[in-house]
MARFI-114309 format. One line per field, with one value per residue (C-alpha): x, y, z; residue number from 1. Coordinates in nm, 2 decimals, m for minus. Layout:
! MARFI-114309
x	X, ... .
y	Y, ... .
z	Z, ... .
num	NUM, ... .
***
This chain:
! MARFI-114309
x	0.00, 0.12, 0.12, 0.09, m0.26, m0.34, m0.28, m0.30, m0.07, m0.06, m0.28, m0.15, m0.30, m0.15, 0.04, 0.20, m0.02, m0.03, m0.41, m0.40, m0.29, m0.01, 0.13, 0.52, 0.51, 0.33, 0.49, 0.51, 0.54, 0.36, 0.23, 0.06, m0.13, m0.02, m0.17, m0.33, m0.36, m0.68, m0.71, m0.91, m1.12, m1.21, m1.37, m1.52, m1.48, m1.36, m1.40, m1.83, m1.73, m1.46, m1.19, m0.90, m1.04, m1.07, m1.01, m0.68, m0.74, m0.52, m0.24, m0.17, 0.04, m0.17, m0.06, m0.08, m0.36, m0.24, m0.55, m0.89, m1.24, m1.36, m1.45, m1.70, m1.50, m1.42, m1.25, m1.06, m0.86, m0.50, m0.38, m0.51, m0.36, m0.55, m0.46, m0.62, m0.60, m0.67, m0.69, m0.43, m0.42, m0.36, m0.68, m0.90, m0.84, m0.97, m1.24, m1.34, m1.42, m1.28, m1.29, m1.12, m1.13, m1.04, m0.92, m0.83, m0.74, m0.73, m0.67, m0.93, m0.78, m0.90, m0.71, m1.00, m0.90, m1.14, m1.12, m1.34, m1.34, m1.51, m1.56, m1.65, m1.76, m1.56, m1.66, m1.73, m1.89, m2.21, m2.20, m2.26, m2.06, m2.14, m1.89, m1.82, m1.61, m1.49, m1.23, m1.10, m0.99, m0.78, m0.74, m0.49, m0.64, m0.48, m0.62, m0.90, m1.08, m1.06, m1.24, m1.62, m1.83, m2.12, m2.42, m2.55, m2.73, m3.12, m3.05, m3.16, m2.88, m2.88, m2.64, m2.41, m2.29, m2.71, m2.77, m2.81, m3.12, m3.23, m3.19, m3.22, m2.92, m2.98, m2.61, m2.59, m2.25, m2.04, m1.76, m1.53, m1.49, m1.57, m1.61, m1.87, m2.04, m2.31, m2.49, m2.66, m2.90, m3.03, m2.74, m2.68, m2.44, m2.23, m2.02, m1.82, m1.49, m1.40, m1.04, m1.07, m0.69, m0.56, m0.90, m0.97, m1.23, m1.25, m1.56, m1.70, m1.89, m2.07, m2.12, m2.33, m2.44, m2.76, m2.85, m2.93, m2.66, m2.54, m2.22, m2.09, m1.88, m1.69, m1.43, m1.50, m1.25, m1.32, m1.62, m1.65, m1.89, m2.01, m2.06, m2.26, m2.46, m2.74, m2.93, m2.62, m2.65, m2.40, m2.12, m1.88, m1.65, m1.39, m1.07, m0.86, m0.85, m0.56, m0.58, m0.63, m0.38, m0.08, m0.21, m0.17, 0.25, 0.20, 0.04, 0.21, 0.04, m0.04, m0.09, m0.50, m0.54, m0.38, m0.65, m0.97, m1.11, m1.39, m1.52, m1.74, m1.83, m2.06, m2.13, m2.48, m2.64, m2.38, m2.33, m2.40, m2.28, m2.38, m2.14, m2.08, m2.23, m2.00, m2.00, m1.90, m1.85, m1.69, m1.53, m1.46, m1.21, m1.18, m1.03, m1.12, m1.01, m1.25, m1.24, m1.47, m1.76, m1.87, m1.78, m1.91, m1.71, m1.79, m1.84, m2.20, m2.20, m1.99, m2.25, m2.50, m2.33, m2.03 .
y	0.00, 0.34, 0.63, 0.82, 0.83, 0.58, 0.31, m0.07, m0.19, m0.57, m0.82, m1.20, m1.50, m1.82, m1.93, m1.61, m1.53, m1.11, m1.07, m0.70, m0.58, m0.28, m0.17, m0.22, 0.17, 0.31, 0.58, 0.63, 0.97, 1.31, 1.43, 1.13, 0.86, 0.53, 0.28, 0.01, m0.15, 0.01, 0.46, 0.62, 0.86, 1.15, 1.37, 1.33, 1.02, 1.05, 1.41, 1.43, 1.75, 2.06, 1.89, 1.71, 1.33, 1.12, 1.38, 1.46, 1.21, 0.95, 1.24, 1.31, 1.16, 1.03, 0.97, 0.72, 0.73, 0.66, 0.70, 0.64, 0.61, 0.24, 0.09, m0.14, m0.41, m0.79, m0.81, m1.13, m0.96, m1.09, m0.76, m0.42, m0.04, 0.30, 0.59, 0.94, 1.22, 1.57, 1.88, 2.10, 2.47, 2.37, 2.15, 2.44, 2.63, 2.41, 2.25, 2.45, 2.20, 2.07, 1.66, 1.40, 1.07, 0.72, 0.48, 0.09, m0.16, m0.53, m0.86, m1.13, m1.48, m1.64, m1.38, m1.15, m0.81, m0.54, m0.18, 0.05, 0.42, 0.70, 1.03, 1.29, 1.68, 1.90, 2.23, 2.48, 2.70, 2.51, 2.43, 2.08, 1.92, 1.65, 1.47, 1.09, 0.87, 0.49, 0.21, 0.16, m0.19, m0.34, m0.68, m0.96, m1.16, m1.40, m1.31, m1.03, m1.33, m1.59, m1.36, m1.39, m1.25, m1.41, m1.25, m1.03, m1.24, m1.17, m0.81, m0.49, m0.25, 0.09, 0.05, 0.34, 0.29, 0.32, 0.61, 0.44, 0.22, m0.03, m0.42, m0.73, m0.92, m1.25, m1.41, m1.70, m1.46, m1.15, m1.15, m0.94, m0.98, m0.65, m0.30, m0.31, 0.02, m0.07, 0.03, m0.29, m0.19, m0.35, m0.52, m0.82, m0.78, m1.03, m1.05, m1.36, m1.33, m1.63, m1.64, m1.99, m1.97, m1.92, m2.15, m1.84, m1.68, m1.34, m1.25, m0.91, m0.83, m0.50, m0.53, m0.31, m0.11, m0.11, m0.39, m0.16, m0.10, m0.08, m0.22, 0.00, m0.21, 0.01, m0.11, m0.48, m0.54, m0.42, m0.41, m0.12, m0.15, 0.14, 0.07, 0.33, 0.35, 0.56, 0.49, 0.52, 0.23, 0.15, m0.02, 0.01, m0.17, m0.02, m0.13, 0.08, m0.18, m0.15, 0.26, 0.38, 0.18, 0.27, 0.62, 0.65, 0.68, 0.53, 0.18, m0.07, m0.13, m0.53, m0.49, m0.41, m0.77, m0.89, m0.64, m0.62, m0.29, m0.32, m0.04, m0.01, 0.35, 0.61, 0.81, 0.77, 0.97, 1.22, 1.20, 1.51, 1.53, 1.80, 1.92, 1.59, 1.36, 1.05, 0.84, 0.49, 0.25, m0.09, m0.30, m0.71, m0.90, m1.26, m1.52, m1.88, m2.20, m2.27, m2.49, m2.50, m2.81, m2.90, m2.55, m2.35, m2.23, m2.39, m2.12, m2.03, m2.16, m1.87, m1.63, m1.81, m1.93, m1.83 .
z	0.00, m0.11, 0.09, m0.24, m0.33, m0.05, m0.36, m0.30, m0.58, m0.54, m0.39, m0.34, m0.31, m0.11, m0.36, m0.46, m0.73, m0.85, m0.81, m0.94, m1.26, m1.23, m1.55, m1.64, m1.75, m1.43, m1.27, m0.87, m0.81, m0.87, m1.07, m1.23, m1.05, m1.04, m1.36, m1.18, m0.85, m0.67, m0.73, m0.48, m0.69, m0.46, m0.50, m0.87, m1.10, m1.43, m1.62, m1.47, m1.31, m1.30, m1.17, m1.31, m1.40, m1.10, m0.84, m0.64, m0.38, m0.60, m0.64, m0.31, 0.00, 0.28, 0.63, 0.85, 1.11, 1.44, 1.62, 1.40, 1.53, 1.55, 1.26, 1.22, 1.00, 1.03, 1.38, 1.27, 0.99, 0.98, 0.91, 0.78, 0.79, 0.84, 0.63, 0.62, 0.36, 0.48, 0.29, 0.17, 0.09, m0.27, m0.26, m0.10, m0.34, m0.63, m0.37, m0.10, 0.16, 0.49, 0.49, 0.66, 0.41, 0.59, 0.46, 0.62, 0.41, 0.59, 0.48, 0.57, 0.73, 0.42, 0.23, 0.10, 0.03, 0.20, 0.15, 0.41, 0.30, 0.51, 0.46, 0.64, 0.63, 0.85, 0.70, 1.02, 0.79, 0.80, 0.38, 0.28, 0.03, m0.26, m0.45, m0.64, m0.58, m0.66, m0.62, m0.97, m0.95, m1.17, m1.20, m1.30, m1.59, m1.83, m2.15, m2.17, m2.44, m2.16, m1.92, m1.83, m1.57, m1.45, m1.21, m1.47, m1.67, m1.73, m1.63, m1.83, m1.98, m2.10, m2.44, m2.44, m2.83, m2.92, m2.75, m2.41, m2.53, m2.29, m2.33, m2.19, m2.12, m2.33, m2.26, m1.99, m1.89, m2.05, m2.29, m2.43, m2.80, m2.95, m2.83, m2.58, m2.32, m2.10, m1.81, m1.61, m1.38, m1.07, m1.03, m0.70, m0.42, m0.56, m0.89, m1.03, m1.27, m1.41, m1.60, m1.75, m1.80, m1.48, m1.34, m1.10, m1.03, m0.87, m0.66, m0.55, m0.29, m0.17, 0.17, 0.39, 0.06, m0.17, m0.35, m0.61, m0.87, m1.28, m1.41, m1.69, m1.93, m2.15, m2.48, m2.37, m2.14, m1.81, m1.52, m1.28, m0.98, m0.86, m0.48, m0.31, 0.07, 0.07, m0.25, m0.44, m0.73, m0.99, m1.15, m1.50, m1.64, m1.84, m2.05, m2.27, m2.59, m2.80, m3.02, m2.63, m2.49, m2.75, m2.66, m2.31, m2.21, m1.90, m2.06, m2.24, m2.61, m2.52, m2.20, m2.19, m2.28, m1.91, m1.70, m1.61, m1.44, m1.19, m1.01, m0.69, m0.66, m0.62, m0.94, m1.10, m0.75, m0.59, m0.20, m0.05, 0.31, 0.59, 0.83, 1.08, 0.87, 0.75, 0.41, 0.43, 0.10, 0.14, m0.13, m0.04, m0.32, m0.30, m0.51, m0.53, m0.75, m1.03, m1.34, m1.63, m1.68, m1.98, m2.14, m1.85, m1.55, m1.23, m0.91, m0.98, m0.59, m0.53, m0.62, m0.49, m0.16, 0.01 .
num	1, 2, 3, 4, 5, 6, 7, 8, 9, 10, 11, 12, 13, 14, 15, 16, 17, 18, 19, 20, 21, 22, 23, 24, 25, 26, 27, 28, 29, 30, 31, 32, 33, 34, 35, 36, 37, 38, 39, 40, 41, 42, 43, 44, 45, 46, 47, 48, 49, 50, 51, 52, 53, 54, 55, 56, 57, 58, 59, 60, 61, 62, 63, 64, 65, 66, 67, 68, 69, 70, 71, 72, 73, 74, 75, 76, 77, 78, 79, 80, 81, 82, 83, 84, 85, 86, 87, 88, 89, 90, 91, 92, 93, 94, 95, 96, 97, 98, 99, 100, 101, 102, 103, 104, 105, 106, 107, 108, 109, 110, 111, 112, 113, 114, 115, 116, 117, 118, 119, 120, 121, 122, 123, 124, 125, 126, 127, 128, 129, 130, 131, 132, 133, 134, 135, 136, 137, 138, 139, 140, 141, 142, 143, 144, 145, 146, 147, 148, 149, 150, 151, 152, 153, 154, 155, 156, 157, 158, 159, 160, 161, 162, 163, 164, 165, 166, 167, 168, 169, 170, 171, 172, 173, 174, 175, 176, 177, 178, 179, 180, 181, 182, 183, 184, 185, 186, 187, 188, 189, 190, 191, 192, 193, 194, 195, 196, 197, 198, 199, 200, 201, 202, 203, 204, 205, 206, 207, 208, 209, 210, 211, 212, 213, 214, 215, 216, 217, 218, 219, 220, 221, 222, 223, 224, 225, 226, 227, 228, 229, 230, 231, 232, 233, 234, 235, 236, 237, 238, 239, 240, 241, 242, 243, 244, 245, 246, 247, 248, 249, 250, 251, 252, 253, 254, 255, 256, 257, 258, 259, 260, 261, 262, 263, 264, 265, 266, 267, 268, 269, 270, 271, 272, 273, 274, 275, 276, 277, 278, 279, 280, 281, 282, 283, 284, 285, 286, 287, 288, 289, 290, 291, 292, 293, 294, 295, 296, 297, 298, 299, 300, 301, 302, 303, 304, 305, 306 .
***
């Protein structure tokens, strides 16, 4: 974990697996954010506002918190770290508000990967503030064409390259072939990954949040979830393909075909906080073996189950 940008940058399993994608060309020090891993993106997401895309929170050095408020997390976590992010004079001047944003990151005994983020409005001058915000997850995959992602089948979709028309999803999972931009909606708590390569499958959960949500898959590589509390729904899936990728100086040209990027955020509904009052949005990773049956992979038990 980072200090810079409160960035988690790898994520292993027991075997000493890379579970998060981080690109060869990433950079690890101002003024660009690190390429992969998990950004914090605080306190807009991408360019849906007058900020820089994806906020500052993902630019800036955090600190260690020495003393945080309790948190109501998994007591039984083998390890976990508490970062805050205040802000600066610089910041106040581009966003006028007081904040404190918390941050733990904890590792599960079973290895799951759980990110807790809280934030809160200090402003004495009795304004409330509203902002977006999401964990833009990137993910270790063999092949981008080996990839599917199962728990959204059945569900309607707003089609970004028709004009955001709505569908029905008539796939028994989703697969990334072609260009593909689209919004699910009323999405479950519980999202599989299955890389039939590697015979993994990676499993997000949004715990203590809405069940309510879209995915957003964008240039058929990538799924973001948007996580949000308070009536905040969706989630988007991005992945830069290959003109974007050769594009982008921090991103190796081949390298889009080895990520997957899945986001839990808020975005579709802004949070608008009050002096005093506190945010909270939680993000649970988990990997488990899986193998493929009869030419279908085999964890639908993990969606259903555990």
């Amino acid at each position: 974990v980072y200090l810079y940008g409160g960035h988690v940058t790898s994520w292993k399993n027991e075997h000493g697996e890379e579970l998060l994608f981080v690109s060869s060309k990433a950079l690890f020090k101002p003024p660009k954010a690190i390429r992969g891993g998990i950004p914090i993106c605080f306190p807009q997401f991408s360019n849906l506002g007058p900020l820089e895309p994806h906020g500052f929170a993902r630019n800036k050095l955090w600190s260690i918190d020495t003393d945080p408020p309790a948190f109501p997390t998994n007591s039984s976590s083998k390890a976990y770290i508490d970062l805050i992010l205040k802000p600066s004079e610089e910041d106040m001047k581009i966003w006028p508000h007081s904040y404190e944003f918390r941050l733990r990151v904890a590792l599960g005994p079973g290895g799951d990967l759980m990110l807790t983020s809280r934030i809160r409005n200090t402003n004495t001058d009795g304004k409330p503030f509203t902002f977006t915000f999401a964990y833009h997850t990137y993910f270790s995959v063999s092949d981008i064409s080996e990839v599917r992602v199962e728990g959204l089948e059945t569900l309607d979709y707003l089609d970004n390259l028709l004009n955001k028309q709505r569908f029905t999803e008539q796939g028994d999972a989703i697969t990334f072939e072609a260009e593909v931009d689209k919004i699910y909606l009323s999405t479950p708590t519980k999202i599989a990954i299955l890389d039939h390569e590697k015979k993994r499958t990676l499993v997000l959960r949004k715990d203590g949040l809405p069940d309510a949500g879209e995915v957003d898959i964008v240039n058929s590589g990538s799924i973001c979830m948007y996580e949000m509390q308070k009536n905040i729904p969706p989630k988007m899936v991005w992945n830069p393909w290959d003109k974007k990728a050769k594009a982008m100086a921090d991103f190796g040209d081949d390298e889009y075909k080895h990520m997957l990027c899945v986001e839990a955020a808020a975005i579709e509904k802004p949070i608008t906080l009050k002096p005093g009052e506190e945010w909270r949005g939680r993000q649970e990773l988990s990997a488990v073996p899986s193998s493929y049956c009869s030419g279908q992979l085999d964890p639908r038990r993990v969606l259903q189950g555990s």
